[in-house]
C-alpha positions in Angstrom: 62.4 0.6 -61.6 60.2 0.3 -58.4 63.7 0.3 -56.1 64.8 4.1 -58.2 61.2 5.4 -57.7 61.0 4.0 -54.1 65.2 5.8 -53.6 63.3 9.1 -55.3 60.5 8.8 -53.1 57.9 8.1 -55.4 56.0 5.6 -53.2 52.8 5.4 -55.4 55.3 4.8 -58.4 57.5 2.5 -56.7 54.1 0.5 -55.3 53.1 -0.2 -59.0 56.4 -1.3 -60.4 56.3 -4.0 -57.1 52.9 -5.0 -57.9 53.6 -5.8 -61.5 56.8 -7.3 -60.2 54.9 -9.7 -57.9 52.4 -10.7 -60.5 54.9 -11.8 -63.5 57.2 -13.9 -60.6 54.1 -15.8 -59.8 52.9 -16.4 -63.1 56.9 -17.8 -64.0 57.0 -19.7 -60.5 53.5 -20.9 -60.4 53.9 -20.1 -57.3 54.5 -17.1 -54.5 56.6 -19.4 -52.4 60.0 -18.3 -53.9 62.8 -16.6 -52.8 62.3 -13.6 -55.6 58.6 -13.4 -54.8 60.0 -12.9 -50.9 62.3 -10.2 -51.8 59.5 -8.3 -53.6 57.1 -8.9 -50.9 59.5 -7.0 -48.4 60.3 -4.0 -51.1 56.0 -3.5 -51.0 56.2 -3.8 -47.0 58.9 -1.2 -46.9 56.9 1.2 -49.6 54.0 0.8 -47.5 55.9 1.7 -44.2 56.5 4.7 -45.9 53.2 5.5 -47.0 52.1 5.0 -43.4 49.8 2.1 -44.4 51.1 -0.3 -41.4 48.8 -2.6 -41.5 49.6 -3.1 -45.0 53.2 -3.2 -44.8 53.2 -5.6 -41.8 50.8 -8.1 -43.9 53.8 -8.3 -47.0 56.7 -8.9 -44.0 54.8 -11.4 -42.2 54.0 -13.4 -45.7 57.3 -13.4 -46.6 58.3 -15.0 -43.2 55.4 -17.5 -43.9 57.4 -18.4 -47.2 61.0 -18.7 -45.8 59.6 -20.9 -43.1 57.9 -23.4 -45.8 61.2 -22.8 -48.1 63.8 -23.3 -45.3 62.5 -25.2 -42.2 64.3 -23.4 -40.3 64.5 -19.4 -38.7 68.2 -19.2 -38.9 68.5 -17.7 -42.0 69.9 -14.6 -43.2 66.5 -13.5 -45.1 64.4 -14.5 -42.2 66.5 -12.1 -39.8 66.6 -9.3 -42.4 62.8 -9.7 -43.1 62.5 -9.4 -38.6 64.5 -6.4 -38.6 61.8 -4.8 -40.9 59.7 -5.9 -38.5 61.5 -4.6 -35.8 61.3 -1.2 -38.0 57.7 -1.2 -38.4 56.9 -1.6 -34.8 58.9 1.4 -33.8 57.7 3.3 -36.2 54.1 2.9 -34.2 55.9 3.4 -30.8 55.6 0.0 -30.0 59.3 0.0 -28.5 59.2 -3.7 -26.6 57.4 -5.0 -30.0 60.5 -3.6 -31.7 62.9 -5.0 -29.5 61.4 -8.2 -29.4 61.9 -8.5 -33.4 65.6 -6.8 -33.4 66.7 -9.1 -30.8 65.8 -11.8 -32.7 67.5 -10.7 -36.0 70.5 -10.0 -34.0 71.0 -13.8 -32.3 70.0 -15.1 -36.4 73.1 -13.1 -37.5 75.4 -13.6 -34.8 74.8 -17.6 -35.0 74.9 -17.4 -39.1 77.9 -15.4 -38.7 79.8 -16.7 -35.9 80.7 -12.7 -34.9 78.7 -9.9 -33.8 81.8 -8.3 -36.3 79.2 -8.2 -39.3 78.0 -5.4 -41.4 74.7 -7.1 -40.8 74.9 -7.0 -37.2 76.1 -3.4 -36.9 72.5 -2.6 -39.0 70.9 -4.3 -36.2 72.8 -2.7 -33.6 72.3 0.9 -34.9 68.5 0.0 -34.7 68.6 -1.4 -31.2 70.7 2.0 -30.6 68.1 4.6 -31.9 64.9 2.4 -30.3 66.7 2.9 -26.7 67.2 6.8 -27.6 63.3 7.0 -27.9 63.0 5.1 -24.9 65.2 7.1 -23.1 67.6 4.4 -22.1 70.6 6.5 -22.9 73.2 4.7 -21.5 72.0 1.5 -23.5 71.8 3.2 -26.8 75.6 4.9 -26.2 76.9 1.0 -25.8 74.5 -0.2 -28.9 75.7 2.7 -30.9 79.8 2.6 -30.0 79.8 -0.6 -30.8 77.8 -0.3 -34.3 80.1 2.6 -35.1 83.5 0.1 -34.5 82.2 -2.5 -37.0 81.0 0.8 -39.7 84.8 1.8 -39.6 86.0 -1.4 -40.1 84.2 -2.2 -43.0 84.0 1.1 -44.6 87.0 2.6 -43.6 85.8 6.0 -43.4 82.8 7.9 -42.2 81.9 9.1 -45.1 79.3 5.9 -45.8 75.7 6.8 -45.9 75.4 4.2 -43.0 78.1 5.6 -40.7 76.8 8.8 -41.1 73.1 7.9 -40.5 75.4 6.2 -37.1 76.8 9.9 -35.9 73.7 11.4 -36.6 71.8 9.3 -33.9 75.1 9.6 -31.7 74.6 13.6 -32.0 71.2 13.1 -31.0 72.0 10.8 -28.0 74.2 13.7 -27.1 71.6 16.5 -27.2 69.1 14.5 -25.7 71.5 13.5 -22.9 72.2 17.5 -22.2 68.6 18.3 -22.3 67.9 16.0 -19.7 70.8 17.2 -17.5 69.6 20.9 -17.9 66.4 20.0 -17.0 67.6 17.9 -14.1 70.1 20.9 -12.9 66.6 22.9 -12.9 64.7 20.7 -11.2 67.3 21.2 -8.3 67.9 24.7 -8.2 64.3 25.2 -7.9 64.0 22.4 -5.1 66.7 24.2 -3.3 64.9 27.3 -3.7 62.2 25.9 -2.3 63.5 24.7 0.9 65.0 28.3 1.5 61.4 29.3 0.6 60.0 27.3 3.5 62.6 28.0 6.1 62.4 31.8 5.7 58.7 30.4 5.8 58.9 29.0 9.2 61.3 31.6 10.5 59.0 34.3 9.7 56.5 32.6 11.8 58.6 31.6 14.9 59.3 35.1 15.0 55.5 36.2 15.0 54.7 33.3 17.8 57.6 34.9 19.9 56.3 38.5 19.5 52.6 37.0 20.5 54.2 35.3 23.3 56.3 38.8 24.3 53.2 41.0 23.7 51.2 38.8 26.1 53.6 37.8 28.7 54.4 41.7 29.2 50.3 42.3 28.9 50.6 39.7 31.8 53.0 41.4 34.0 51.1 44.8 33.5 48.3 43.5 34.8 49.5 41.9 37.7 51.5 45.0 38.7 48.2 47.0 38.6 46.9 44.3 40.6 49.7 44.8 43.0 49.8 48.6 43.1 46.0 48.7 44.0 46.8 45.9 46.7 49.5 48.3 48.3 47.5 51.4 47.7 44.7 49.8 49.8 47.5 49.3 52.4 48.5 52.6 52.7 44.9 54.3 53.2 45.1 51.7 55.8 48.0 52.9 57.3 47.1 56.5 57.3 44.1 56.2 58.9 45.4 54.2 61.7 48.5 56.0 62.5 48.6 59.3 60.2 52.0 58.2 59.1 53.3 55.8 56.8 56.0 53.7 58.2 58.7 51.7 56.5 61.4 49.5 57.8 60.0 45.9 56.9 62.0 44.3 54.1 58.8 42.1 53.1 57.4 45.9 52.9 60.5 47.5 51.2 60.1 44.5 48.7 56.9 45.5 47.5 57.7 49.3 47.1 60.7 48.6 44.7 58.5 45.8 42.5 55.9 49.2 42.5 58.9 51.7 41.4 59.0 50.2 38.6 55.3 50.5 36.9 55.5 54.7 38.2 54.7 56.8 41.6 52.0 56.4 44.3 51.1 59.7 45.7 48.2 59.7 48.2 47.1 62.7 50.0 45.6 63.3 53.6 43.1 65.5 53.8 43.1 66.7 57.2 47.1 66.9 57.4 47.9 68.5 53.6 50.4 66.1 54.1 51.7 64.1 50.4 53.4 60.3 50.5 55.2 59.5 47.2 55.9 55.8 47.0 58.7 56.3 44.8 61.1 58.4 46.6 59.0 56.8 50.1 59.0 59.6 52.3 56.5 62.5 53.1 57.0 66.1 52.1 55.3 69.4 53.4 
């Protein structure tokens, strides 16, 4: 009664019919060191899971391991690895992955030494739990190799996928797989964006090169301005000079000729005698009436 309740879902239900289980075994045994008290112990502890009362749950498993140690001597037995798997079950449950590795591991060597093969229904159970504990670690490529090899042993045995068990198997594969594509869309994201980015900060960098070059054009032409207005009221002193010594301007020195081109280029000089009406224009360099 408490395993149809507990397959309904009826936890509270199932909980009662284990209880009164657990009390009429003793009373016949005289004892709860028995193999049936054991079995009942880790139908409460898997009620319990369910309930979410782990604490509970993890104090039936770990009395029934008590028990199997006093009854057998010895941990290589196939309750004791069954009753570690639960165990193994119960700790990921509470997230506490390494926890659950630590117990499925140990079920897994149990069975493969009790066996002789890792080619046991048993084993694939324990591989299809080491399977789903790497998907919620994210250790996908582990979990494909737990899983593929879970799934060989399920087809074996049950010949057809059909089994609750194989497809509780695809199920976890399917989720591997959407997991795995999730991660690669994410990545694929995470890389146009980077690229985008680096285009970002080169447009970035080219925007300001350009500014420092049109600083650096701005002020280098600021530089020769002001040097030729230097130069141009250098020469116009020159000529005044000139025109009051001699009343002509006179050209014919290349170091002279040099200077009056360099002045062509920032405009035209024109200076004007007062007492000749005479007008010298720098530009063309020669005098007109």
């Amino acid at each position: 009664l408490g395993i149809v309740a507990k397959a309904q879902g009826k936890y509270d239900e199932a909980q009662q019919y284990y209880k009164e289980s657990l009390d009429i075994k003793a009373k016949i045994y005289g004892t709860r060191e028995h193999v049936s008290v054991t079995m009942t112990l880790n139908n409460l502890g898997i009620v319990a899971k369910a309930q979410g009362k782990y604490d509970k749950a993890q104090q039936y498993y770990k009395e029934s391991l008590d028990i199997y140690a006093k009854m057998y001597g010895i941990r290589e037995h196939v309750d004791v690895a069954l009753t570690l798997s639960n165990l193994g079950n119960l700790a990921n449950d509470q997230g506490k992955y390494d926890e659950a590795q630590q117990y499925y591991k140990e079920s897994l060597d149990i069975y493969t030494k009790i066996f002789g093969t890792r080619k046991h229904v048993n084993v694939a159970k324990v591989l299809f739990n080491l399977g789903s504990l790497a998907i919620d670690q994210k250790k996908f490529d582990e979990a494909q190799k737990y899983l593929d090899e879970a799934y060989a042993i399920f087809i074996k045995v049950y010949h057809h996928e059909d089994h609750p068990s194989v497809k509780a198997l695809v199920s976890q594969m399917d989720r591997l797989e959407k997991l795995r594509n999730a991660e690669l869309n994410v990545s694929n994201s995470a890389h146009v964006e980077e690229v985008k980015d680096v285009k970002q900060e080169k447009q970035v960098k080219q925007q300001v090169l350009v500014g420092k070059v049109k600083v650096n054009y701005c002020s280098t032409k600021k530089f020769i301005a002001d040097a030729m207005t230097t130069k141009l009221k250098d020469l116009q002193k020159n000529i005044q000079a000139n025109i009051s010594n001699s009343g002509n301007v006179e050209v014919g020195k290349n170091q002279t000729l040099t200077e009056m081109e360099q002045v062509e280029q920032v405009g035209v000089l024109e200076n004007k005698r007062e007492n000749t009406g005479k007008t010298y224009c720098c530009k063309h360099w020669q005098t007109k009436e």
